[in-house]
C-alpha positions as CSV (number, residue, x, y, z in Angstrom):
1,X,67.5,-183.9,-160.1
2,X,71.0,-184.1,-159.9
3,X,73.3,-181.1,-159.4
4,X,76.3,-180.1,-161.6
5,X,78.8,-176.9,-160.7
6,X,79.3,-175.0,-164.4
7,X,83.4,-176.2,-163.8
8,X,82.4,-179.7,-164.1
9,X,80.8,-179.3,-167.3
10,X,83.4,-177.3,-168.8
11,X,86.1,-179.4,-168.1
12,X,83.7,-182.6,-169.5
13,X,83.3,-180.9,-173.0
14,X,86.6,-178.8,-173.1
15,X,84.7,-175.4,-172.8
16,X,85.2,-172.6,-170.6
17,X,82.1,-170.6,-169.4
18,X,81.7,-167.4,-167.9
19,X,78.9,-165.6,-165.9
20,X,80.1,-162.0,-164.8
21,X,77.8,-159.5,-163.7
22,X,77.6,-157.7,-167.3
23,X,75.8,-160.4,-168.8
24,X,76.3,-163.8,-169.6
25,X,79.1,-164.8,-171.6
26,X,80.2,-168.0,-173.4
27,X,84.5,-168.6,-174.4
28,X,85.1,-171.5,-176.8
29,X,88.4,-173.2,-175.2
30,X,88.4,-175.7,-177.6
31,X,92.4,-176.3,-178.5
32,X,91.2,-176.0,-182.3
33,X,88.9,-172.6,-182.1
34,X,90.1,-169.5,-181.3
35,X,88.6,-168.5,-178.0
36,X,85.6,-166.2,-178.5
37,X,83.7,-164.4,-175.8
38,X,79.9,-164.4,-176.7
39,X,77.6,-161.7,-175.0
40,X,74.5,-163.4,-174.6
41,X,72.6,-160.7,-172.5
42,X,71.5,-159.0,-176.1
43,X,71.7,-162.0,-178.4
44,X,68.6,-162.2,-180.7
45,X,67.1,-165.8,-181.2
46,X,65.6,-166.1,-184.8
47,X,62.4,-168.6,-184.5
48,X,62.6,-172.3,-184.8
49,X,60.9,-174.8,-186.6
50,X,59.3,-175.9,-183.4
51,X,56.6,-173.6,-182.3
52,X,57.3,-172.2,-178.5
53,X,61.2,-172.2,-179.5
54,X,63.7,-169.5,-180.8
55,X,67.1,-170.6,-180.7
56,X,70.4,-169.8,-182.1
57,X,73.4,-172.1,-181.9
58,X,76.5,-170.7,-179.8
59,X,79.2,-173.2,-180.3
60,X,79.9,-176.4,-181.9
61,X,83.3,-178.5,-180.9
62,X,84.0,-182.6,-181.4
63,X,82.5,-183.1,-177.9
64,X,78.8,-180.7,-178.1
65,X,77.1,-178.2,-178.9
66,X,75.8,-175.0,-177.3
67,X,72.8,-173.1,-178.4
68,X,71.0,-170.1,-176.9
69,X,67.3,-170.8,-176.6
70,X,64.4,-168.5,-175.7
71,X,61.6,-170.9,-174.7
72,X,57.9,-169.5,-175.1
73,X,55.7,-172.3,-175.1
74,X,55.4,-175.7,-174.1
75,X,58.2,-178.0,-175.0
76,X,56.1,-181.3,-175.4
77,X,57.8,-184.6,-173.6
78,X,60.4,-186.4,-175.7
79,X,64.0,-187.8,-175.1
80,X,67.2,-188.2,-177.0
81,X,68.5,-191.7,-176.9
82,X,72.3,-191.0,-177.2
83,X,72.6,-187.5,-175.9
84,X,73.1,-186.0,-172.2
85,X,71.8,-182.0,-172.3
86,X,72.3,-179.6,-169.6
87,X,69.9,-176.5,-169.1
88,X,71.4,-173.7,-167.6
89,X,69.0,-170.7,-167.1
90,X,69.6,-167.5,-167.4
91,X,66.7,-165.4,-167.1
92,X,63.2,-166.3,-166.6
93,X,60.9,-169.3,-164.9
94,X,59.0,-172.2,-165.8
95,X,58.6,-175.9,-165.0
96,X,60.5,-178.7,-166.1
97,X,59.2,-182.2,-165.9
98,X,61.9,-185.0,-165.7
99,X,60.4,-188.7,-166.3
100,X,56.8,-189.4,-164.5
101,X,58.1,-187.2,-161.5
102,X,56.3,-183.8,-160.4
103,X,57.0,-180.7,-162.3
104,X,59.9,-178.9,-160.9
105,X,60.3,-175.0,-160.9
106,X,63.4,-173.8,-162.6
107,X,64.7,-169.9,-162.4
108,X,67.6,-167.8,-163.2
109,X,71.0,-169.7,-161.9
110,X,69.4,-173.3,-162.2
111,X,70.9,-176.0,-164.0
112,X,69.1,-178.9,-165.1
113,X,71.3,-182.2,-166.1
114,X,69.3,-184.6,-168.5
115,X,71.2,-188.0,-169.3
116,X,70.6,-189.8,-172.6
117,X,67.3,-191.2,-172.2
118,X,65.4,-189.1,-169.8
119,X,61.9,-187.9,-170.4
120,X,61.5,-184.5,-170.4
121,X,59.5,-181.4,-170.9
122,X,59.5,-177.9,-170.1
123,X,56.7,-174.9,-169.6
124,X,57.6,-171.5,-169.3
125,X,55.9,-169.3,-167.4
126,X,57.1,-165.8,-170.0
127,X,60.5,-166.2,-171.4
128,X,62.6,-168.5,-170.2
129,X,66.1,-167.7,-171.7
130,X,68.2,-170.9,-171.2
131,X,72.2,-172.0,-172.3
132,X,71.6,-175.7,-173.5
133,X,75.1,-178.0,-173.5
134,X,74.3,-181.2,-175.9
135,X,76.7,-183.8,-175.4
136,X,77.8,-185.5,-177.7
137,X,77.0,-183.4,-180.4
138,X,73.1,-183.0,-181.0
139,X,71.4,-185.1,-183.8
140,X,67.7,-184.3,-184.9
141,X,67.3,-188.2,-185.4
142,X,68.3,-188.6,-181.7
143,X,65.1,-186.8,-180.3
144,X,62.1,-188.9,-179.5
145,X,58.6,-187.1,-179.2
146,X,56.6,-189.1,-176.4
147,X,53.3,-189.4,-175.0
């Protein structure tokens, strides 16, 4: 798994994030928003369609989105043919599988890069609270559910 520093990916979708010690927050830098500071720490997720989900979408700007997600369950394998994501976490553990490799633990401060057209999953071992970056913005019809 590749490695990517949080100033890399801001500059790549014209965002700025910041982590203080208070709690995780997101600013929208995008020149046509108004920055806004989003305290994540306390953020309820309403629940999802898909079971083992709750999520609650952050941000939206011509180049991605950003949603909070509280994993609970299994995300079953599946990839998105035109869009990279990046999984930061922010609290909690679990696994992530990427292609037919071995599982991979992830915890609080990991980020996970997944280019367009990598197979992926992920298990969490209780809640895993996660800041996922789509790039370019997220499509439903893009996701692929695999075997």
């Amino acid at each position: 798994m590749n490695r990517l520093s949080i100033g890399t990916l801001s500059a790549t979708l014209g965002l700025g994030i910041v982590l203080g010690a208070a709690g995780s927050h997101f600013a929208a830098a995008d020149a046509a928003a108004a920055a806004q500071v989003f305290h994540l720490a306390g953020m309820v997720t309403p629940p999802s369609a898909e079971k083992g989900l709750r999520g609650k979408d952050i941000a939206s700007t011509p180049g991605g989105d950003i949603a909070l997600l509280d994993i609970t369950g299994p995300v079953a394998k599946h990839m998105h043919a035109h869009t990279d994501e990046w999984i930061y976490v922010i609290s909690g553990s679990g696994k992530v599988t990427v292609g037919d490799a071995a599982p991979v633990t992830v915890k609080a401060g990991d980020l996970v890069t997944l280019p367009h057209g990598t197979p992926h999953s992920v298990a969490a071992g209780a809640t895993l609270r996660v800041l996922a970056v789509a790039y370019p913005k997220d499509d439903p019809k893009d996701m692929e559910m695999l075997k």
